[in-house]
FIVOVEX-849428 format. One line per 4 residues: for each residue x, y, z of C-alpha. Coordinates in Angstrom, 2 decimals, padded with zeros to 5 digits, always signed. Layout:
% FIVOVEX-849428
X:Y:Z | ...
***
This chain:
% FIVOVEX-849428
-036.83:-019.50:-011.95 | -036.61:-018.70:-008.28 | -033.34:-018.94:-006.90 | -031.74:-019.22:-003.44
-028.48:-017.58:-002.98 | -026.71:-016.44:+000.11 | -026.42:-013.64:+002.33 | -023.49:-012.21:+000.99
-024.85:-011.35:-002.28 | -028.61:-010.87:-001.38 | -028.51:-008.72:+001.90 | -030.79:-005.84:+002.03
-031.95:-007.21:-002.19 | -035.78:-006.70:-001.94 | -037.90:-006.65:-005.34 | -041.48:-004.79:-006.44
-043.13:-007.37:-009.03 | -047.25:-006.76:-010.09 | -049.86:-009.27:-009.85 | -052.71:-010.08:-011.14
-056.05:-008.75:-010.95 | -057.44:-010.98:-007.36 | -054.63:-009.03:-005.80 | -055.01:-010.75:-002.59
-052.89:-011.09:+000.61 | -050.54:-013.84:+000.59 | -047.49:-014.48:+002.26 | -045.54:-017.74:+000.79
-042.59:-019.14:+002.16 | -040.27:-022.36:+001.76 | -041.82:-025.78:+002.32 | -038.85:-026.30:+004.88
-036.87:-023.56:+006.74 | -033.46:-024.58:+007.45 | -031.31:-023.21:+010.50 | -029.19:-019.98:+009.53
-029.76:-020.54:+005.75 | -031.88:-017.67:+004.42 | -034.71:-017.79:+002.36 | -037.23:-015.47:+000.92
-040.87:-014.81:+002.06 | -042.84:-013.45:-001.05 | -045.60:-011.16:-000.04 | -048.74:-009.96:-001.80
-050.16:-006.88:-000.89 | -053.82:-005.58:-000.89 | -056.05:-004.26:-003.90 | -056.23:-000.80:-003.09
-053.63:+000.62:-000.91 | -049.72:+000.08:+000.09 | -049.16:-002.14:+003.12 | -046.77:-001.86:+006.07
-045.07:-005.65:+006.62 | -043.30:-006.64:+009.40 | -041.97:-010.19:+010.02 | -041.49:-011.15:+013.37
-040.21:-014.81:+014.91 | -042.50:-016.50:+017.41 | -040.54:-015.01:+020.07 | -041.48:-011.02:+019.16
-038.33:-010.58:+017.80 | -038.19:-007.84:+014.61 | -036.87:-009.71:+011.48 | -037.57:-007.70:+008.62
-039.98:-004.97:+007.84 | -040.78:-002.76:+004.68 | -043.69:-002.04:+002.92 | -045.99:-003.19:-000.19
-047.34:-001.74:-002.71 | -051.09:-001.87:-003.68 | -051.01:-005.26:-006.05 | -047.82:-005.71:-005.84
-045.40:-008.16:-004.93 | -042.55:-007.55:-002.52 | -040.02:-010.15:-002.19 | -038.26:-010.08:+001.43
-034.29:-012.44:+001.05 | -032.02:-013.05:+003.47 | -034.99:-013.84:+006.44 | -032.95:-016.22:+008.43
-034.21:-018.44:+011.52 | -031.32:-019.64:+013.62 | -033.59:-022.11:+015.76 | -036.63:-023.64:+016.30
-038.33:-021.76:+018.91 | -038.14:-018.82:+016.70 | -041.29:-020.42:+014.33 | -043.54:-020.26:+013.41
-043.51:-016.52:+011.68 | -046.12:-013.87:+011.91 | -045.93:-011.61:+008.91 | -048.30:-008.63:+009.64
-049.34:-007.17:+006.32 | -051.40:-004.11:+007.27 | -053.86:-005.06:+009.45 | -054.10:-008.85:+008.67
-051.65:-011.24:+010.80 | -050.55:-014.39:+008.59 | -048.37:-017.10:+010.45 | -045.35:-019.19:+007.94
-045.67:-022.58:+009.55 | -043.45:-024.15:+007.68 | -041.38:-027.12:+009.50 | -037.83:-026.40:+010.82
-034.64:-028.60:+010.18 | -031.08:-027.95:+010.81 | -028.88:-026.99:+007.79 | -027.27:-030.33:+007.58
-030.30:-032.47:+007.05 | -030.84:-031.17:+003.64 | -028.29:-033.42:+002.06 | -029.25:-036.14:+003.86
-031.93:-037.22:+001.10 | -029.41:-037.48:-001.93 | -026.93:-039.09:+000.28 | -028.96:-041.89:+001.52
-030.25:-042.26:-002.15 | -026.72:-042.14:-003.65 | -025.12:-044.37:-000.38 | -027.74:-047.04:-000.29
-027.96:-047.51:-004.74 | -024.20:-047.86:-004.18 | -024.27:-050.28:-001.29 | -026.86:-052.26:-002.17
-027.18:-052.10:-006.43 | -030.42:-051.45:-006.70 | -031.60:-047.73:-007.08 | -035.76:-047.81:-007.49
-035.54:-048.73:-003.84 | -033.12:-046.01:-002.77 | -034.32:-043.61:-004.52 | -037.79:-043.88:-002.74
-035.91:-044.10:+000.34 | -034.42:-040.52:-000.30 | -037.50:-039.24:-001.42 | -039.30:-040.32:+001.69
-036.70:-038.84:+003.83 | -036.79:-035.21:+002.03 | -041.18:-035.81:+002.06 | -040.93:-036.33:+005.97
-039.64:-033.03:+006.82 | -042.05:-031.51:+004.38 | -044.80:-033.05:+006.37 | -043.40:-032.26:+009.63
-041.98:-035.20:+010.55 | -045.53:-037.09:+010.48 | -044.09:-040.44:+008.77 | -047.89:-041.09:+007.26
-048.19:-037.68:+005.19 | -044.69:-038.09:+004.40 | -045.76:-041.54:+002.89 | -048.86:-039.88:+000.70
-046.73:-036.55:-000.49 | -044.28:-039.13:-001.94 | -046.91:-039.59:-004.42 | -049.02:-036.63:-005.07
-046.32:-034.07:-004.21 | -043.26:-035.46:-006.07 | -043.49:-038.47:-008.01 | -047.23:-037.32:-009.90
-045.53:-033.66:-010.70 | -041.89:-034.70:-011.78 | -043.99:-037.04:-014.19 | -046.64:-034.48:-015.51
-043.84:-031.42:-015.59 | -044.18:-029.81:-019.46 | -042.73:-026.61:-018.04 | -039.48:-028.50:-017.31
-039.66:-030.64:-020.36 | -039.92:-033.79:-017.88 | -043.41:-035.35:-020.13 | -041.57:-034.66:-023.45
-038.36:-036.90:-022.36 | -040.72:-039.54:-021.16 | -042.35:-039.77:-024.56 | -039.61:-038.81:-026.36
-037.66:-042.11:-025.00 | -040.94:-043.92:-025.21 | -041.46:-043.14:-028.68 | -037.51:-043.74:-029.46
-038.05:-047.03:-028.04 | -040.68:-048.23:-029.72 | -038.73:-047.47:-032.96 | -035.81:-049.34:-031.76
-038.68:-052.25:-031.07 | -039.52:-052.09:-034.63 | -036.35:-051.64:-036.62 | -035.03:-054.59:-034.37
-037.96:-056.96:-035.85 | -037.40:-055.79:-038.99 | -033.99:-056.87:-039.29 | -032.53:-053.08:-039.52
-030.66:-053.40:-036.46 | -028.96:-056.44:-037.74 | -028.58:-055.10:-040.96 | -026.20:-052.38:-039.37
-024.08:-054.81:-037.27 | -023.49:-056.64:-040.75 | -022.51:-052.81:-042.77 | -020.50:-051.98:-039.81
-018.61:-055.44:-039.11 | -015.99:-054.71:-042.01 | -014.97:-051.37:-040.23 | -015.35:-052.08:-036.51
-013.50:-055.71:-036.74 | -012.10:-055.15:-033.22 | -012.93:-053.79:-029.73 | -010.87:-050.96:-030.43
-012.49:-049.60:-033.60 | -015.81:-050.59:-032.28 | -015.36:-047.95:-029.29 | -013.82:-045.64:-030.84
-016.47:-045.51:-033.38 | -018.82:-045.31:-030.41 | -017.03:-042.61:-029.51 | -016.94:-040.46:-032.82
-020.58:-040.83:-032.91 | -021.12:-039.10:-029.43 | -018.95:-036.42:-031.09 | -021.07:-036.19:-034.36
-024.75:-035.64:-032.57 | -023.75:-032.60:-030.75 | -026.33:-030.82:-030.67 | -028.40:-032.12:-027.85
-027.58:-033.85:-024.91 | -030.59:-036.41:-024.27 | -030.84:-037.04:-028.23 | -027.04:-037.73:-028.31
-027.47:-040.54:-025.27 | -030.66:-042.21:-026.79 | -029.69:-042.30:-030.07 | -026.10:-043.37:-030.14
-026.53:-045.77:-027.21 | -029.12:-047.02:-029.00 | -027.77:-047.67:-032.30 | -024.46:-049.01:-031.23
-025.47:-051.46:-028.75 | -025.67:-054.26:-030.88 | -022.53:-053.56:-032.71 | -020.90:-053.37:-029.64
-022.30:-056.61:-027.96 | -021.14:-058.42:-031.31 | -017.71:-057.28:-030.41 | -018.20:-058.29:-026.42
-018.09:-054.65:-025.05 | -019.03:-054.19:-021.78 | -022.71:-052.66:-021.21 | -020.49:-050.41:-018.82
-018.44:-049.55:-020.97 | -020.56:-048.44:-023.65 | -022.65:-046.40:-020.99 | -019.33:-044.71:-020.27
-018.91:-044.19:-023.74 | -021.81:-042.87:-024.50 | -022.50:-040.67:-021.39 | -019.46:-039.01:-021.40
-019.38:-037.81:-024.60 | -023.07:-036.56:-024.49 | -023.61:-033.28:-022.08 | -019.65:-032.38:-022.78
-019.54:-032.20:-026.00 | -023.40:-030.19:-026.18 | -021.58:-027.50:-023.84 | -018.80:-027.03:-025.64
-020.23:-026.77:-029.18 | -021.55:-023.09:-029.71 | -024.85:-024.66:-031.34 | -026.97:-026.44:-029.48
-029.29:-026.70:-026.69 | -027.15:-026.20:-023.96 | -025.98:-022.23:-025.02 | -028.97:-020.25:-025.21
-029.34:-021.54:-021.56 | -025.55:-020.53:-020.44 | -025.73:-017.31:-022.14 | -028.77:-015.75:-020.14
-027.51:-017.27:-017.17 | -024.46:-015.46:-017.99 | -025.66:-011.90:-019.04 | -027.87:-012.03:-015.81
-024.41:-012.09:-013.77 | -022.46:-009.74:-016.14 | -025.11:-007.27:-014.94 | -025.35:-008.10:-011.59
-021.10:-007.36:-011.50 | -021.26:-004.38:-013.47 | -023.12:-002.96:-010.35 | -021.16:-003.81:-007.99
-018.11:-001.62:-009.22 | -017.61:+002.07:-011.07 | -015.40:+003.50:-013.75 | -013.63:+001.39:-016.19
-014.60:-001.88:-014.77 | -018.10:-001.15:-015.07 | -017.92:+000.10:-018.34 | -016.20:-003.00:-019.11
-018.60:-005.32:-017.35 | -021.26:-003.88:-018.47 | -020.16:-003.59:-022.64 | -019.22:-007.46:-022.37
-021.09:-009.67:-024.50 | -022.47:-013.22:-022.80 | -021.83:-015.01:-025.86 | -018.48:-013.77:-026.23
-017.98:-014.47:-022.48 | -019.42:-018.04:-023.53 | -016.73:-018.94:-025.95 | -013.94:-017.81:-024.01
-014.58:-019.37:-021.20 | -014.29:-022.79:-023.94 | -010.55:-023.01:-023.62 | -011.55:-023.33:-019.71
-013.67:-025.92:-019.37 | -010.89:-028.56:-018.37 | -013.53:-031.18:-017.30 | -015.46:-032.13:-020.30
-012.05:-031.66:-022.47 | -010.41:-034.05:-020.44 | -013.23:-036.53:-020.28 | -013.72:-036.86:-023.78
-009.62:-036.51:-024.03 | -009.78:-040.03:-021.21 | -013.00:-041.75:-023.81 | -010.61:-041.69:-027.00
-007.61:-042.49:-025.12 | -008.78:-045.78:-022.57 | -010.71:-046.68:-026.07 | -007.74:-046.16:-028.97
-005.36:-047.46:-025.78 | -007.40:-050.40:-025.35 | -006.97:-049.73:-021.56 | -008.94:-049.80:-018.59
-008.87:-049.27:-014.30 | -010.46:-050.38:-011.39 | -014.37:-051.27:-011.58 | -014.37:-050.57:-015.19
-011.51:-052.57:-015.99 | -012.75:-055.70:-014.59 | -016.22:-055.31:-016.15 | -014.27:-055.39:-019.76
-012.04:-059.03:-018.80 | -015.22:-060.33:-017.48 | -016.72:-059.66:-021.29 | -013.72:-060.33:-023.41
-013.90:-063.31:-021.60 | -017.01:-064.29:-022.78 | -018.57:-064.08:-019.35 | -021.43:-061.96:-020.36
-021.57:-057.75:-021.66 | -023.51:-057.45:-018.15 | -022.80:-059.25:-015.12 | -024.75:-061.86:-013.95
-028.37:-060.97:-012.21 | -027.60:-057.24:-013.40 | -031.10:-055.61:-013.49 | -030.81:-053.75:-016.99
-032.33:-050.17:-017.11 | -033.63:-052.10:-020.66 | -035.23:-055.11:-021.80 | -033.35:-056.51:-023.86
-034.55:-059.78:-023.54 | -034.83:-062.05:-026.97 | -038.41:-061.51:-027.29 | -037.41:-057.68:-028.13
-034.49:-057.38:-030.10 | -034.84:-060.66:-032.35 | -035.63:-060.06:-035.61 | -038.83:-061.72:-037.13
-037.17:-064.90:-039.23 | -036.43:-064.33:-043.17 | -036.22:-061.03:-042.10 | -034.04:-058.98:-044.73
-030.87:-058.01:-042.98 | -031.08:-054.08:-044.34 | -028.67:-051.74:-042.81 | -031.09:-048.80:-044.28
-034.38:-049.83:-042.45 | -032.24:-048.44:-039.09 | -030.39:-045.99:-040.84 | -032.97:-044.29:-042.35
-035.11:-044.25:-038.94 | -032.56:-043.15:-036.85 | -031.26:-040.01:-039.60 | -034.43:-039.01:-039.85
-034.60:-038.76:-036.08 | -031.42:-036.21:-036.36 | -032.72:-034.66:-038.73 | -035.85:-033.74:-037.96
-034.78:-032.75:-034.59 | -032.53:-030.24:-035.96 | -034.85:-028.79:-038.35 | -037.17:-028.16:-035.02
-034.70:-026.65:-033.58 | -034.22:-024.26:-036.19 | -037.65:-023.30:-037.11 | -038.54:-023.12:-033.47
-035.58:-020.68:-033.03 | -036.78:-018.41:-036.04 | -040.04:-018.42:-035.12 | -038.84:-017.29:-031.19
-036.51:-014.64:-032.92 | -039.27:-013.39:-035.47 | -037.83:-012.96:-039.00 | -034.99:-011.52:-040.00
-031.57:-013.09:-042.06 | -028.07:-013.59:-041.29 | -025.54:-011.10:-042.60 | -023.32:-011.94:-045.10
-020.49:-014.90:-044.91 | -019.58:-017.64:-043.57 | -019.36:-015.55:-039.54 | -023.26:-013.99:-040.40
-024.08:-017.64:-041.02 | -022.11:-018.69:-038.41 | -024.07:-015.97:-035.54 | -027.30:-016.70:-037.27
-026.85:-020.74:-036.26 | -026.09:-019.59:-033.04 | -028.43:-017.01:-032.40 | -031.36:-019.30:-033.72
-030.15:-022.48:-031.95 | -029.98:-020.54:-028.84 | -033.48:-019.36:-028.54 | -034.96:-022.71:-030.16
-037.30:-024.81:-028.12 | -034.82:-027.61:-026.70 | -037.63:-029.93:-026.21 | -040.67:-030.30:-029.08
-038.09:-031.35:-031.58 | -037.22:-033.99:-029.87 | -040.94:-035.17:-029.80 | -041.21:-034.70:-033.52
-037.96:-036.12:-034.40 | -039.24:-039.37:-032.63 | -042.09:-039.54:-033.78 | -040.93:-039.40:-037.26
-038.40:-041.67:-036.48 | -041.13:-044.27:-035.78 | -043.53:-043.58:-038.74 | -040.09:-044.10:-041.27
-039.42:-047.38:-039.54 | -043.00:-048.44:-039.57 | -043.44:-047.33:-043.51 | -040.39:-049.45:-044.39
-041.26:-052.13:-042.23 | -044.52:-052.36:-044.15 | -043.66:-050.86:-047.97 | -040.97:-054.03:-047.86
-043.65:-056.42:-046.62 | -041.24:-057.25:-043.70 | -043.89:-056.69:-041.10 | -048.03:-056.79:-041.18
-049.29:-053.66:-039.07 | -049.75:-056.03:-036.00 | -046.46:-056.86:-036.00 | -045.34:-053.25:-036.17
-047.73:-052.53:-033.49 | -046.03:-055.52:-031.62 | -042.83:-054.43:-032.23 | -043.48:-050.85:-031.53
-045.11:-051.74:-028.13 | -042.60:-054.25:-026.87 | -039.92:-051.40:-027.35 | -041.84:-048.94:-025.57
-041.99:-051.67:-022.74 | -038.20:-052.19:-022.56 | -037.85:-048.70:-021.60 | -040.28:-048.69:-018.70
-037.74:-049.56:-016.34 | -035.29:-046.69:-017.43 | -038.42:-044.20:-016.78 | -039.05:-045.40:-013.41
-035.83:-044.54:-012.24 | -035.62:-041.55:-014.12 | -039.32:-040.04:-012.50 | -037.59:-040.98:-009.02
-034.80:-039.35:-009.73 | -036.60:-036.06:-011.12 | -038.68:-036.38:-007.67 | -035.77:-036.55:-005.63
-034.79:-033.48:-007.31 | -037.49:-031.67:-006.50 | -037.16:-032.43:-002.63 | -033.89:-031.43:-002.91
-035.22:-027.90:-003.83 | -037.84:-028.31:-001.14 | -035.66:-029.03:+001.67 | -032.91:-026.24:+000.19
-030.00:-028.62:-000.41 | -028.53:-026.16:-003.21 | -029.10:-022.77:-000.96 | -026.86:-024.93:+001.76
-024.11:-025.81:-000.25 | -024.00:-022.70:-002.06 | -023.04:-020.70:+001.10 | -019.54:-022.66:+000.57
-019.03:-020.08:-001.32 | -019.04:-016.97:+001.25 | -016.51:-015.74:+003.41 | -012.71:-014.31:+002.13
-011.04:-016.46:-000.14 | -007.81:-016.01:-002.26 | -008.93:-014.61:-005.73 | -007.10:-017.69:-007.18
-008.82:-020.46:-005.36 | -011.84:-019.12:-006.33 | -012.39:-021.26:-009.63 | -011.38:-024.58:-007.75
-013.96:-023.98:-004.79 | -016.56:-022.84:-007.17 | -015.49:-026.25:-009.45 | -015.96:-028.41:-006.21
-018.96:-026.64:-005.22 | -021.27:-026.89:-008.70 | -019.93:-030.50:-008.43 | -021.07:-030.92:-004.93
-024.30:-029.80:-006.08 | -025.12:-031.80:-009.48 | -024.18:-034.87:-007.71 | -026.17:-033.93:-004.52
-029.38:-032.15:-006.74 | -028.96:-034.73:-010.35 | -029.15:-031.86:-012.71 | -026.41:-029.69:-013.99
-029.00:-027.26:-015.04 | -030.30:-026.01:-012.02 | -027.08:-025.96:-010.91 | -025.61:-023.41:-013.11
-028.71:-021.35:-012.90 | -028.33:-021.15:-009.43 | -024.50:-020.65:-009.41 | -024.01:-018.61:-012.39
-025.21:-015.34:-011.34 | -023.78:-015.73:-008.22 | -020.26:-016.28:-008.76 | -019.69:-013.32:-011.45
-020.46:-010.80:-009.03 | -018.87:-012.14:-006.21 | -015.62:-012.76:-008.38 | -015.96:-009.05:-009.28
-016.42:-008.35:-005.17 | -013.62:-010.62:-003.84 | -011.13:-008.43:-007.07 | -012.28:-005.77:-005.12
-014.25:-004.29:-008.71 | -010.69:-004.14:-010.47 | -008.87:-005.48:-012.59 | -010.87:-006.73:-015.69
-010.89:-003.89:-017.90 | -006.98:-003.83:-018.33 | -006.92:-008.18:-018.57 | -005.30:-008.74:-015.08
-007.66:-010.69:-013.51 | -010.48:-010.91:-016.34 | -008.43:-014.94:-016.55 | -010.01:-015.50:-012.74
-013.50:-014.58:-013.82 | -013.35:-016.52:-017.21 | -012.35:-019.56:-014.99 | -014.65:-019.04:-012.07
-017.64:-018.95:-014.63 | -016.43:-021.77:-016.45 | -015.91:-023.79:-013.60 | -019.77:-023.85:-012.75
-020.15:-025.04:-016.36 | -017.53:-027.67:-015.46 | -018.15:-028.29:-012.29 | -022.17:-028.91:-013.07
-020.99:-032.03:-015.61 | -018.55:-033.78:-013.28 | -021.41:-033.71:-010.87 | -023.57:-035.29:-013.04
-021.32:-037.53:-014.16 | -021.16:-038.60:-010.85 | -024.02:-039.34:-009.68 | -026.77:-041.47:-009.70
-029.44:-039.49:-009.80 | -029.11:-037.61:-013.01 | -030.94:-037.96:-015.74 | -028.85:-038.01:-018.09
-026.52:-041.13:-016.47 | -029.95:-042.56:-016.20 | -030.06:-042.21:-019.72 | -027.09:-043.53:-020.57
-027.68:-046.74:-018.70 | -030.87:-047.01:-020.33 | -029.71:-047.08:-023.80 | -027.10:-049.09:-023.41
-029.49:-051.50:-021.31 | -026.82:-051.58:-018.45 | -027.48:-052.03:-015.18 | -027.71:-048.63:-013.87
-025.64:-048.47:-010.28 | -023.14:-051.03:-012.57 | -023.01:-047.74:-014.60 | -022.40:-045.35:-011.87
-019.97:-047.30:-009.80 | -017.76:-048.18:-013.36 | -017.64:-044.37:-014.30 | -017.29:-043.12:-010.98
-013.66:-043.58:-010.79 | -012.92:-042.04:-014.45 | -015.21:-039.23:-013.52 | -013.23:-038.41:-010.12
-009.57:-038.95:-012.01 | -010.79:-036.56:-014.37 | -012.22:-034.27:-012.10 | -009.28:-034.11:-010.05
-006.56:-033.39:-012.96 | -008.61:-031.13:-013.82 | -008.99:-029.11:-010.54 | -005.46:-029.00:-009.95
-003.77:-028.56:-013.36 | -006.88:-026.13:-014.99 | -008.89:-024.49:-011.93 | -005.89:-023.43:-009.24
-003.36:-023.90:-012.38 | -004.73:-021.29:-015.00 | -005.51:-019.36:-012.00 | -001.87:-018.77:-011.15
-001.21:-018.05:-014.26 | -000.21:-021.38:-016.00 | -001.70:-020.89:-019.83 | -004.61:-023.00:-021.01
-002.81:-024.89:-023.83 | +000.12:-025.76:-021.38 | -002.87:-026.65:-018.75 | -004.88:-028.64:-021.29
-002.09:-030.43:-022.72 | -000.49:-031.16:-019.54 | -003.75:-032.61:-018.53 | -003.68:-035.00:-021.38
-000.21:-036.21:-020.61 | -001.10:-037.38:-017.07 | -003.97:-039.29:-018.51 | -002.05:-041.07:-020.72
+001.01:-041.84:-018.05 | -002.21:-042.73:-015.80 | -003.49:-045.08:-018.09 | -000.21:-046.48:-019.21
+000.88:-047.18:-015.74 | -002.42:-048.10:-013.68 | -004.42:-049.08:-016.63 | -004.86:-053.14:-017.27
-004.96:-053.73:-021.12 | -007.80:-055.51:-022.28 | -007.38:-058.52:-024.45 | -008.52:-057.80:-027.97
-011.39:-059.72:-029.51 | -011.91:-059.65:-033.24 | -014.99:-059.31:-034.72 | -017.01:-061.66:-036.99
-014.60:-062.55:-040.06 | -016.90:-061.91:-042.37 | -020.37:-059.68:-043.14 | -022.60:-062.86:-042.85
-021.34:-063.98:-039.86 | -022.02:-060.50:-038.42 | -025.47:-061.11:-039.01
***
């Protein structure tokens, strides 16, 4: 994955990789150059013989120079343009001239695309429309300002590739919450999803137990972020409309229990990720210093890096810490707060003219009538789902690992899980666990007679359609992503992190800064594989390469790398272009900018304690515990204080009326 990072880290970096057999010259550059932000120029060199390269601006002045090898490719970072007149490029490889016309904007304008996206979803509720607008904004620079080509690369450069991306695992999530839908469609119609409200109604009488069994389910899928959202959202979303939860609330419920707890469980998707992000930096730092600390560095093991940096990650502890406690509390603030009255009220689980990220519309989620009322026909759907999911994760892990066992006891078992989790494909499973999903529902549907294939088929279809909404957004939202990269929005906001700052405001800047750039990007992913191997090192540089074999500042660099981990989920909790809060809205069929703007505030109040009491805190030495628990308290007073209690609503009095 390429990756922009800045000049402190990169100056003078230039790489030899070989190519393939054509071997021909090539010079590529960035779709958009941005005023004193580097970027690298990749350069291919001849068949047969080295190269001498020179890069010059359009003013003759000397840029960078170095040479190529035969077949190779040289990569040449830290090229920086300071202004316009200096393009376009001539990068003389040899004998042959090339020119990098790419267009020119100042630094600034590459967040303008997410923030007009994010501003004008806020301002105006409706995201398909702002999201477009963003996109269009990012495309126009692309195309050099021509308003026309920006128009036509909306489509074929952004919006057709975020859609058709299998690399990225883009196609899979489409089908996967496709395919997820459709089995929701059927085990509505076959009275499955009543059948549950019914089982559940003795046990989740109140608002209270309802949410905080919401909750506990987040907790108990924890091994993948998207399945977690889909399948919990989806699943509980009747129970909690019987009980007049807010759609908002249950998308807070269920999003902020998803990506936190799948990075702080060491078996899931998310580690495998984090810990080759993580060795990548480890190396990087070991060569920046000598002696002990290098030794040390360099001896360290990523996953053992990984789980301590657990005890660090203040954000997603504290926001599932705030989900138990605003559900057990039965207390609520600001947006969020209101949107719970309005449905204990009876005044609807969405507000009026909300435009639901589902369709949940009685045509979908009615059962057929004399349907049996079955609690297993969703059960057994939606287990099989988890199940089969895991078991792809685990063969797909072997087979990436080759064969081999786990040592002996309950640890060997325990590293095996890991190991194989780690290197599993994150994204097939969830394709075959789907899929299953729907051929259970449809066999029980039709071994029980409820439904004639047709009707499956109908069923099947019409949940499919309820999600097409959802995937709208969330194709815009991968596009917008992508012209984010284009226009260099995360190179920008990562040089926040140069200059000479205090070793112990390190973790909060580099907290603030992942943030800034999940909410601004809409994917903690790229966030921490851009940020990651940039902030070990340069915690290790700014320590001045001491200090972490004897302990005394090994805390900063725990919390520095933890905060990108941290930092990347609060940004994605924030924003409205991720896509997983896209998710989230979509399977609790809530309107999604009602989502964002309900969450926003617990996200920030979170984010905040957080900052102060765990980033700058633990940095100055405060212990995690005290930091953690301290952490909690506040949320509680918070709550207690500011929070409005929410009157309680009893459920149906008995299992029939439940149904």
């Amino acid at each position: 994955m390429f990756l922009r990072t800045t000049h402190l880290l990169l100056m003078g970096t230039l790489t030899a990789i070989p190519v393939g057999a054509s071997g021909q010259e090539a010079v590529e550059g960035p779709r958009v150059v941005l005023g004193s932000v580097p970027f690298t120029l990749t350069v291919h060199g001849a068949d047969e013989v080295s190269s001498l390269v020179e890069v010059r601006s359009a003013e003759g002045t000397l840029i960078a120079s170095g040479t190529v090898g035969a077949r190779q490719v040289r990569e040449f970072r830290d090229v920086v343009v300071r202004s316009r007149a200096e393009l376009p490029l001539e990068v003389r490889v040899g004998g042959t001239v090339h020119t990098v016309t790419s267009p020119f904007a100042p630094a600034w304008f590459s967040i303008l695309p997410p923030l007009v996206a994010i501003a004008l979803a806020l301002i105006f509720k409706e995201v398909i429309t702002a999201l477009l607008a963003g996109i269009w904004l990012g495309a126009l620079a692309v195309a050099g300002y021509n308003p026309i080509q920006a128009t036509w690369r909306l489509v074929d450069q952004y919006i057709v590739p975020a859609l058709g991306d299998t690399d990225g695992g883009h196609t899979q999530i489409v089908v996967f919450s496709l395919l997820l839908g459709g089995m929701v469609g059927m085990i509505s119609k076959n009275g499955g999803t009543l059948g549950v409200v019914r089982a559940v109604a003795p046990l989740a009488r109140n608002r209270r137990r309802g949410k905080l069994a919401t909750a506990a389910a987040g907790l108990a899928i924890f091994f993948d972020d998207y399945a977690n959202t889909l399948v919990v959202g989806n699943t509980m979303r009747p129970v909690t409309d019987r009980l007049k939860v807010s759609r908002e609330k249950l998308a807070y419920l269920v999003d902020s229990t998803a990506a936190p707890i799948a990075a702080l469980v060491p078996v899931s998707t998310w580690v495998g990720y984090e810990i080759s992000l993580i060795g990548g930096g480890l190396t990087a730092a070991a060569g920046t210093t000598t002696g002990a600390d290098a030794a040390f560095l360099a001896g360290l093991s990523p996953y053992t890096v990984f789980i301590q940096t657990i005890p660090y990650l203040f954000y997603p502890i504290l926001a599932m810490a705030l989900v138990f406690m605003t559900s057990y509390m039965n207390r609520d603030f600001g947006p969020m707060a209101r949107a719970e009255q309005r449905a204990a009220a009876g005044g609807g689980v969405h507000r009026e003219g909300a435009m639901l990220a589902t369709d949940t519309s009685a045509s979908f989620v009615n059962a057929k009538e004399g349907a049996p009322k079955r609690w297993w026909n969703a059960g057994l759907p939606v287990l099989t789902v988890v199940l089969v999911v895991l078991g792809g994760l685990y063969a797909s892990g072997r087979a990436a690992l080759g064969e081999g066992s786990a040592s002996g006891g309950l640890a060997g078992v325990f590293y095996h899980l890991r190991d194989t989790f780690g290197a599993a494909d994150p994204f097939n499973p969830l394709l075959w666990g789907s899929l299953a999903g729907c051929l259970v529902a449809a066999a029980l549907s039709l071994g029980q007679r409820i439904l004639t294939v047709h009707e499956c088929v109908g069923a099947w279809l019409g949940g499919v359609k309820a999600m097409m909404i959802a995937m709208v957004i969330l194709t815009l939202a991968w596009s917008l992503g992508a012209v984010t990269q284009d226009v260099g929005t995360a190179g920008y906001l990562s040089q926040l992190l140069g200059g000479n700052l205090p070793l112990f405001l390190l973790p909060a800047v580099v907290f603030v800064t992942a943030g800034a750039m999940a909410f601004a990007t809409g994917t903690s992913w790229t966030t921490m594989a851009i940020l990651i191997p940039l902030v070990i090192p340069l915690t290790v540089s700014l320590a001045g390469g001491t200090g972490f074999a004897d302990g005394s500042v090994y805390g900063i660099l725990l919390g520095t790398t933890s905060s990108v981990l941290a930092g990347a989920i609060w940004g994605d909790h924030c924003s409205p272009i991720s896509d997983t809060t896209v998710l989230s809205s979509t399977a609790a069929a809530c309107d999604h900018v009602d989502h964002v703007r309900t969450q926003l505030p617990y996200a920030v109040l979170v984010g905040v304690i957080g900052l102060a009491l765990g980033s700058v805190g633990t940095a100055l030495g405060l212990p995690t515990w005290i930091a953690l628990a301290a952490g909690v308290a506040v949320l509680a007073v918070f709550l207690r204080v500011f929070g409005t209690p929410v009157p309680e609503i009893d459920g149906p009095a008995t299992a029939e009326d439940a149904a």
